[in-house]
C-alpha positions, 0 to 999 in steps of 0.5 A: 882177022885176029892171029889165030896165036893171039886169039890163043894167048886171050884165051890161055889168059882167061882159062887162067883167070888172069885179072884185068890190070884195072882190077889190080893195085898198082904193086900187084899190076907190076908182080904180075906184069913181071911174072907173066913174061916168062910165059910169053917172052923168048929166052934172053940172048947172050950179050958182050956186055950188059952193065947197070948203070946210074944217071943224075937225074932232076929228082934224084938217081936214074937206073940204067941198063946198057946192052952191047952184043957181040961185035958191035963197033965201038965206040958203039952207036945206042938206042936209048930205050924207055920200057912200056907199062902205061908210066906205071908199070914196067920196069929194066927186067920186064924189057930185058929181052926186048932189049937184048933183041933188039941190041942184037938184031940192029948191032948197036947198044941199047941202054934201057931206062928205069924212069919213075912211074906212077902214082908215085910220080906223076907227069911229068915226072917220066918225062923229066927222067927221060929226058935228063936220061937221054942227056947222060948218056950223051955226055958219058958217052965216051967213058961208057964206049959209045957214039955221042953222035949216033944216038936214037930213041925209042920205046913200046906204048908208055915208052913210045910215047915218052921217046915221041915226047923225048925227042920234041923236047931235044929239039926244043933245047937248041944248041944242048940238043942231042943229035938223034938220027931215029926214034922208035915208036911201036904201038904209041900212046899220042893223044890223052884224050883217047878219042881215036876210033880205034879206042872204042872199035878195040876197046874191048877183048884185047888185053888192052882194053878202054878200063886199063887205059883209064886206069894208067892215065888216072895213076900218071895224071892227077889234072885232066887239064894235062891232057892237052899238054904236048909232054903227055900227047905229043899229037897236040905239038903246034910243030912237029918239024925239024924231028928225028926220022920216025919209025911208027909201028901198031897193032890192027886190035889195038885201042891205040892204033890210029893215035899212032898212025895219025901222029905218024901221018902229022909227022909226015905232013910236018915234014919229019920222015915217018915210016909206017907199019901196022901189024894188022892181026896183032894186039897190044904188047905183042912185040915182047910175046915172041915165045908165044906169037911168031909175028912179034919176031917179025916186028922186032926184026922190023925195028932193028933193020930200021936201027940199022939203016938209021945209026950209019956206024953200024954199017961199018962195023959189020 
């Protein structure tokens, strides 16, 4: 059964005759995206410090946000955070609360990145920005107050997946890895293909639909042969050993909901420890729609225990 508090939200959104994002310009996708939160998000919660911060990135400067809330340890322990959107939508002030939460709730850092999207630059540009992103970080750490080696990755949709790609890639670098002790995936795109069950049975009628999803994949990739490419379906990496522990978290009305559980499923069968949780009544997006639906709360307290338990400085600090 869909929450009765989801099944409101659609229905607000067409009594409201809120267009489908597939129907939008990518600007106009963006301007709504970021009008629509004060609707449907909770009041920001108050930090010790929020600061904006630039990284060097392959293409140019990188946008950074770091959060660290009250009585976090310092050097402070830091989730390295890439925002939802379909890698074109989305941006540091469309996750802010998100954020704030989840530094607040789990006691650690966060720092939010401001990648580039689509389509003005396409895969693998989001990933190269992540990336190098991640890698900043890690070697500012000292200067920005943080733990080098208590560090995790994560983010929501677009986010998950990049954080999934992320990870793999650090691995990958050997001996320049970055030590990662989580990453955070809620509701994850894993497979370009969209050929889970769940893409066709929750294609329709719960904001993300099978158009919207065409319409992000088309706007971040300009080569359908990309598809297969791990840094765009981290489900299709020949080894998904010797990774992070992962928290997997989807939604029971979401397109992308089995792709999660099958990359949390191949994670396990890897070896990597995978956790996960479906919240079976919820739609896609809905951990940052806390104003509206009392299980995104849940969700997020879900993410931050786990934090907690992950990033073992927290432990001390509290």
């Amino acid at each position: 059964m869909l929450d009765p508090q989801a099944q409101a939200l659609l229905q607000m959104m067409v009594e409201r005759g809120v267009p489908p994002t597939h129907t939008l310009t990518p600007e106009q996708a963006r301007a709504y995206y970021r009008e629509r939160r004060t609707i449907t998000q909770p009041d920001p919660r108050e930090m010790a410090e929020v600061r904006e911060l630039s990284a060097t990135g392959p293409h140019g400067a990188i946008a950074l946000r770091l959060y660290r809330p009250k009585g976090a340890a310092m050097p402070s322990p830091v989730l390295v955070y890439y925002h939802g959107g379909g890698w074109v939508i989305g941006d540091l002030d469309t996750h802010d609360v998100l954020c704030r939460q989840l530094a607040d709730e789990a006691g650690c850092a966060v720092v939010a990145v401001d990648y580039r999207m689509g389509p003005e630059a396409r895969f693998p540009a989001a990933v190269d920005d992540s990336l190098a992103a991640l890698r900043w970080v890690h070697a500012q750490a000292a200067a920005l107050g943080l733990d080098a080696q208590c560090m995790a990755v994560g983010g929501d949709s677009a986010g998950g997946n990049l954080s999934a790609v992320v990870a793999l890639a650090n691995r990958d670098a050997g001996v320049q890895a970055v030590p990662l002790k989580l990453q955070l995936l809620i509701y994850p795109a894993t497979d370009m293909r969209a050929v889970a069950p769940s893409h066709t049975a929750n294609g329709e009628g719960y904001l993300l639909t099978k158009d919207t999803i065409a319409y992000f994949r088309s706007h971040y990739i300009d080569d359908a042969t990309h598809y297969a490419d791990w840094r765009c379906s981290p489900l299709l990496h020949p080894d998904l050993s010797r990774l992070p522990p992962a928290l997997v978290l989807t939604a029971g009305y979401d397109p992308l909901r089995d792709e999660g559980l099958q990359y949390a499923d191949a994670l396990s069968r890897a070896g990597t420890p995978s956790q996960y949780v479906c919240f079976e009544r919820q739609i896609h997006g809905f951990i940052t729609m806390g104003r509206v639906l009392a299980e995104a709360d849940t969700a997020v307290s879900v993410c931050a225990q786990t934090l907690r338990r992950a990033l073992p400085t927290i432990a001390a600090a509290t």
